[in-house]
N, C-alpha and C positions, 0 to 999 in steps of 0.2 A: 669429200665424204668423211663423217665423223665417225674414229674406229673407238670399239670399247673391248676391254678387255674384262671377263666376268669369272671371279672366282666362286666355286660351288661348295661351301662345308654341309655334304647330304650325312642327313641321319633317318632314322625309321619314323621319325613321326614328323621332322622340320629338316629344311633347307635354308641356311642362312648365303644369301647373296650379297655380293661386295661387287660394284662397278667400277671398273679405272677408266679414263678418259684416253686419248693419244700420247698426252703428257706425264700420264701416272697419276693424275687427280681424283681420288677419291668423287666420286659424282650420285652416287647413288647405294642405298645399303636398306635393305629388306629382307623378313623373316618369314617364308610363307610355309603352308602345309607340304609334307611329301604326298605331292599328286602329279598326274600327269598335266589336267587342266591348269594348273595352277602354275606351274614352270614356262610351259606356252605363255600364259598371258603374260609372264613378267617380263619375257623376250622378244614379244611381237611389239611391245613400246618401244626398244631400241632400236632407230635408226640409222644404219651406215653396215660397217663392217661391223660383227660381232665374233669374236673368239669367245669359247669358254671352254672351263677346264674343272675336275674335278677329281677326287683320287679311285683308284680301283676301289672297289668295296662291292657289296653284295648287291647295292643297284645299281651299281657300276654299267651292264649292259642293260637293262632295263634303262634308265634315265639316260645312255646313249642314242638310243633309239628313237626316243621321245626328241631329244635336242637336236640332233644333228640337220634336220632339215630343216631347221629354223634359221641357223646361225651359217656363218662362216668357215666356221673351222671348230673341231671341237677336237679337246687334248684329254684322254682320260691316263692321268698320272699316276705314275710308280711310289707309291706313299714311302717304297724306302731309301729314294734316289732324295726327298724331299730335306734335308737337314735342318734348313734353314725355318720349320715349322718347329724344330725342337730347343730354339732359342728365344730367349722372355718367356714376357706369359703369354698365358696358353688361353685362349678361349675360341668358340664358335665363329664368331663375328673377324678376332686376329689369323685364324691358320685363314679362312676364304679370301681376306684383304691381303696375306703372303700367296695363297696360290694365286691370286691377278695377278701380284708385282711377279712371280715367278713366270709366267706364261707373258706376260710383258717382254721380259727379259731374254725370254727364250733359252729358259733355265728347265727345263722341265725334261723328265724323260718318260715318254709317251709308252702306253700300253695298248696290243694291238687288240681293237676291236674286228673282226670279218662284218662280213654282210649278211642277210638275213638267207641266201640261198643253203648254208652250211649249218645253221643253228640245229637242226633238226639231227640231222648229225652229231654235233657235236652233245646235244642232250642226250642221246643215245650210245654214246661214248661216256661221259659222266657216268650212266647209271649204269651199264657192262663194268667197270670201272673200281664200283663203289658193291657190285653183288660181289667181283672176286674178292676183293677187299674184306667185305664181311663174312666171305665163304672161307677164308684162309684164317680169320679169327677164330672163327669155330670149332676149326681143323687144330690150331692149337691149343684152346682151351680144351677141346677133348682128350688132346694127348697127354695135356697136363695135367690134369686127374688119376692115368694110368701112370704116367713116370712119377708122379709126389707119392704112391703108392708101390713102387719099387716094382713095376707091372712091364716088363718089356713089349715097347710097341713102336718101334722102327719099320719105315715102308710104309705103304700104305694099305696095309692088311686092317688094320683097327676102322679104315672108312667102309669098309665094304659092308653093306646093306645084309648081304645073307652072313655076316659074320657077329652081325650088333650082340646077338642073344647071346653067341659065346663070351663074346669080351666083357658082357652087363655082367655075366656070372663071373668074373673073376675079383669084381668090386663086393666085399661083404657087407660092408656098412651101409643101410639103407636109406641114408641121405644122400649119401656120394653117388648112389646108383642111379637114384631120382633124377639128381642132377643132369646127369652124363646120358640117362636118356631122354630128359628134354634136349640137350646137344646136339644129340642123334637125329632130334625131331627137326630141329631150326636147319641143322648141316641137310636133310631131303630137301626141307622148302628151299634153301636156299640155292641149292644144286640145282633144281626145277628150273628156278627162276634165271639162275645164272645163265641156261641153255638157252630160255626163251629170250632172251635180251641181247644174247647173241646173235642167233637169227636175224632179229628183226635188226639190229646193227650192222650186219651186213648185208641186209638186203635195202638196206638206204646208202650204205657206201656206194653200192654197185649202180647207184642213179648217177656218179660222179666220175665224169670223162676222164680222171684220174686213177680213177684203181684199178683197172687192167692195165696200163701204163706198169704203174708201182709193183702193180703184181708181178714183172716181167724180170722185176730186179732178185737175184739168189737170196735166200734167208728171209723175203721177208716177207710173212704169210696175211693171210685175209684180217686178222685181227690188229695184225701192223700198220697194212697198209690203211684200215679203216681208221686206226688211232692218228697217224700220220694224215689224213687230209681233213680232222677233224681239226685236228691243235693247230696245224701251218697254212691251212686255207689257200693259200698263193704262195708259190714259191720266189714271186718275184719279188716277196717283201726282204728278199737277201740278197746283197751286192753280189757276194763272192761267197764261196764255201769256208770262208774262216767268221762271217757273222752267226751263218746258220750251225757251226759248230762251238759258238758262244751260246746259242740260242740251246743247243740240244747238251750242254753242259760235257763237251767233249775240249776244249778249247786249252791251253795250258797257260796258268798266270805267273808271270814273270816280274821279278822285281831289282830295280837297279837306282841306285842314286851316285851322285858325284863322277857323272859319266866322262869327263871331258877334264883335262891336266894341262897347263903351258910350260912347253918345254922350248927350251932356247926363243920365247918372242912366241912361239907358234902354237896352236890349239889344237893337239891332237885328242885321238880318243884315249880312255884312261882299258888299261886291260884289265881292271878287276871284274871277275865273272861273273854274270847275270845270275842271281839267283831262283831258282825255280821254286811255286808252292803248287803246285800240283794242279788240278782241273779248278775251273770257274765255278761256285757254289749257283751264286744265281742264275736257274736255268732251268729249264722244261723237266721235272723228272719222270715223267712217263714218258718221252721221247728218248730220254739217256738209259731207260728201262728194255727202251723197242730195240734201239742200236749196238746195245752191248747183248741184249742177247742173242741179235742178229749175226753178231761178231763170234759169239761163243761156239757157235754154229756153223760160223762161214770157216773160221780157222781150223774143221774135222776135211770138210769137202767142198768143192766146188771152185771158181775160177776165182777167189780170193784167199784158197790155201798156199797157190804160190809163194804168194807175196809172206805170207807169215813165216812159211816154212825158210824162206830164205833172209827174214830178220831174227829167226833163232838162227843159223849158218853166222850171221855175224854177232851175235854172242850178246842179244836181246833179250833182255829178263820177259819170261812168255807174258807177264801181264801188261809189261809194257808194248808187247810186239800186239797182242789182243783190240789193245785199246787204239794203235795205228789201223787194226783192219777196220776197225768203228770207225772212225774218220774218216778212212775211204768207203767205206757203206756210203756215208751219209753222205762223203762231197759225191758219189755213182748215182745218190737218191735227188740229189738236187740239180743234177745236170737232166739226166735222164726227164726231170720232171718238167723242167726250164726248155727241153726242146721240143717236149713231145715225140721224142721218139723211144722205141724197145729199146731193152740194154742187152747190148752188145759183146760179148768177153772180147771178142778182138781187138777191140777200139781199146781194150786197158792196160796199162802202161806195163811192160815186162818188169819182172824186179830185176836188182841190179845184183850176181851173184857176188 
């Protein structure tokens, strides 16, 4: 059976295709429309095994969806894992002929797509997401009006709705006032809307055999756990709790060279000390958002202040001991979720005084 391996350089109006053969041979190269129709037919001529691959981008799950039942296996690729696209020239036709020889190669690093059961969720999480986001812009561009104006407004006394008319009148200048009260106007609708996307965001979590599960774990409230089965889908796409805490940007990167020295004939290890850079950059940041606030919370009360309390007793800078109870959040969120079973405090590990 003849395998092919098919690079994808998708853009908004064209997708340029490059085919490699079993061997790496160049076999095939075509420029068609970005359409649905149009990608099907270019793939339903090849036959045998088909892999293709393409980089994340904004049709990235659209054009997933479209391809995946046609081919073999499809790769949708980390454009910043990619390097070897930023050497020679650069054109349409050259990065799709390097993503083949990359996915040839089995050089690629895959980005996870879920299935279609979760999407709906997950859209509903995007725009909850993107209102507090535009909710909290507002919130500071209001206040920055009053503070560029030497106007003290700490707390959140300046948002309240029966307070707007006193705060307008402390602004003189009738353009600034204008301003600040369209602000006013956008911070209502946006508020509105933030509620109602709430709602319905959790009332599609709760279709999912997961969240009273999640629910059961300390600290972590209906909009976590709705955020949490949106972004991780499956828990089983993690070996062990030290991938899913690379994934959730809790993870510590370490760096060592010239590990190993021969002394007398023999190769021992060399004791110069590992040096530490601190957490993983590339990483989920609304999950490292869910986990550290879970954390900021868990270390006041509940069956994870033990453990904190007794990593300050050994003389743990508290944001370091903070950032251990996050790690164990997260490795408590990915057992519990991997068994299906409630979580437990007795099942967790006593700290060591």
């Amino acid at each position: 059976m003849r395998t092919y391996y098919v690079g994808m350089d998708v853009h908004q109006a064209s997708i340029v295709m490059v085919v490699l053969n079993g061997a790496g041979k160049q076999v095939m190269e075509s420029i068609l429309e970005t359409g649905a129709e149009t990608v099907r037919g270019f793939l339903k001529q090849l036959r045998g095994k088909v892999y293709v691959t393409f980089e994340e981008g904004t049709q990235a799950t659209w054009l997933y969806e479209v391809v995946r039942g046609l081919v073999t296996e499809v790769v949708v690729c980390d454009p910043r894992h990619n390097k070897l696209l930023a050497v020679g020239n650069k054109s349409d036709r050259v990065d799709a002929r390097k993503l083949a020889e990359l996915l040839r190669n089995g050089s690629l690093q895959a980005v996870y797509h879920g299935d279609k059961g979760q999407r709906t969720l997950k859209e509903l999480v995007r725009n909850y997401d993107c209102l507090v986001g535009d909710t909290t812009r507002v919130m500071l561009r209001l206040k920055a009006i009053f503070r560029g104006r030497a106007i003290a407004c700490g707390g959140h006394e300046v948002y309240r709705s029966d307070r707007r008319a006193q705060w307008l009148g402390k602004l003189s200048e009738p353009g600034v006032k204008q301003r600040a009260s369209f602000l006013y106007e956008q911070l209502t609708a946006l508020q509105g809307l933030r509620h109602e996307a709430k709602l319905v965001m959790l009332k599609e979590a709760r279709r999912h055999p997961a969240y009273q599960l999640l629910l059961s774990i300390p600290r972590l409230g209906r909009v976590s756990v709705a955020q949490l089965i949106a972004v991780v889908g499956t828990p089983f796409r993690f070996r062990s709790k030290r991938q899913f805490w690379a994934y959730v940007g809790l993870a510590v990167v370490t760096r060592t060279s010239a590990e190993y020295v021969l002394v007398n004939g023999v190769v021992r290890r060399s004791s110069r000390p590992v040096a530490t850079r601190g957490l993983n950059r590339n990483h989920n940041h609304l999950l490292k958002k869910v986990f550290k606030s879970a954390a900021t919370s868990a270390c006041v009360s509940g069956p994870f202040k033990a453990a904190y309390d007794a990593r300050l007793a050994q003389g743990m800078d508290p944001s370091l001991a903070r950032l251990t109870i996050a790690r164990q959040v997260a490795a408590v969120t990915l057992v519990v979720w991997k068994r299906g079973e409630q979580f437990a405090p007795e099942r967790m590990k006593q700290p060591v005084a």
